[in-house]
N, C-alpha and C positions, 0 to 999 in steps of 0.2 A: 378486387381487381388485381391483387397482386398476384394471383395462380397465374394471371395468364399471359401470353405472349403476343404482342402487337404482330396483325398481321402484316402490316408494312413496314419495311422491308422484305423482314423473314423468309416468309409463304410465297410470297411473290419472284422471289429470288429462287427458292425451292423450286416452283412451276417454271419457271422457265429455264431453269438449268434440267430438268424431267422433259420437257418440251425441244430442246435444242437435241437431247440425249435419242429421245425418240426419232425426232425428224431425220436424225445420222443415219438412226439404225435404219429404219423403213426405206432409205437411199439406198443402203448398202445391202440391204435384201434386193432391192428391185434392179440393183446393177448387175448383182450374182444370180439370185434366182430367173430362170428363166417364167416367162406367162405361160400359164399351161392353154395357149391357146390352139383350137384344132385347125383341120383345114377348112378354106369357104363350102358354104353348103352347096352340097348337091342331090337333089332329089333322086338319082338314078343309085345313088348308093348311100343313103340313109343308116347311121347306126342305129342297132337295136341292143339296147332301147334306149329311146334321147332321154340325157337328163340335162335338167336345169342345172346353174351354176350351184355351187357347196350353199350359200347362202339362201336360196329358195326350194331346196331340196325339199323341205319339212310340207312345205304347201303342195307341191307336186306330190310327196307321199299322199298328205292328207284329202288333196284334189283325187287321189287315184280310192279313195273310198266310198264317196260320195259326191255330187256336183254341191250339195247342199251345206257340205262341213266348209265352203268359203266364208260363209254367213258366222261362223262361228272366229272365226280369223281378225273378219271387219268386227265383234262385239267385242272382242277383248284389246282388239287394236284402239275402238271408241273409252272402252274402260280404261288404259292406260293414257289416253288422250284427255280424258276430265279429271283421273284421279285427283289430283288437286282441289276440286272444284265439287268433289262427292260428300255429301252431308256427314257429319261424323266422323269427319278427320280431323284434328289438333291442329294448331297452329304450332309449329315448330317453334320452341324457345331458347332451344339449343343444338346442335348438331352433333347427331349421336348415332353412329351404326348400330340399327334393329333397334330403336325404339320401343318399349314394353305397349304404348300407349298406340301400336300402328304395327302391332304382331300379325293382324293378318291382311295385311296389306303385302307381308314382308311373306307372307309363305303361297299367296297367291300367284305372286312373282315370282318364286321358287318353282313352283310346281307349272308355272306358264314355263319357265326356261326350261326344265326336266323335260319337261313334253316337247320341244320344240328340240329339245338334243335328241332326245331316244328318236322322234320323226326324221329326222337327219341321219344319223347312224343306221338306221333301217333301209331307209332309200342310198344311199352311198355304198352300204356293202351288201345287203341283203337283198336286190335286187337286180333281175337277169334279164335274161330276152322274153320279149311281150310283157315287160311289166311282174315276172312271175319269182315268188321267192324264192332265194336259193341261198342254200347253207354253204358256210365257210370251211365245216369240218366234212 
């Protein structure tokens, strides 16, 4: 017991001096930056092509392939929602970034984020009028 360090005070102190540090910043963004928000909608002059906000983009790409890759969305959303709860998972005995004993838990998660950036980045820049690709070069 002597490696280690109590976490009360410490950690707690740490977290909320990280926690106050952040709330500053995200003020002082939202004071300076302006919302990229557009004008109200109008049906008579619709841009093309609408897209969803930065954060849903990945779904709207993925919606624009198939009506059926939603299904795919909701199963990995269910699978992040039980993980915990999925047979053949350890009980954690310590807390440890990437765990040997929970490797692929850790690359499933990887490769869900990969995918949902590359789907992002495709629909944000690589996408024109009607929906149709279009290169940056």
């Amino acid at each position: 017991m002597k490696d280690y360090i109590p976490t009360s005070p410490f950690l707690f102190r740490m977290i909320k001096i990280a926690m106050v540090l952040l709330i500053g910043v995200l003020l002082l963004l939202a004071f300076v930056v302006p919302a990229p928000l557009q004008d109200p909608g109008n049906l008579s002059q619709a841009p093309n092509p609408v897209k969803a906000a930065w954060f849903f983009l990945w779904i709207q790409e993925l919606a624009s392939y198939s009506k059926y890759l939603v299904y795919i969305i909701m199963l990995v959303g269910l699978y992040f929602l039980l993980l915990p709860y999925l047979p053949g998972i350890s009980e954690a005995k310590q807390a440890k970034w990437l765990p040997k004993d929970q490797q692929w838990i850790n690359i499933v998660t990887l490769f869900t984020f990969l995918g949902i950036l590359a789907l992002t980045i495709i629909a944000m820049f690589f996408r024109g009028e009607n929906w149709a690709f279009v290169y940056l070069f």
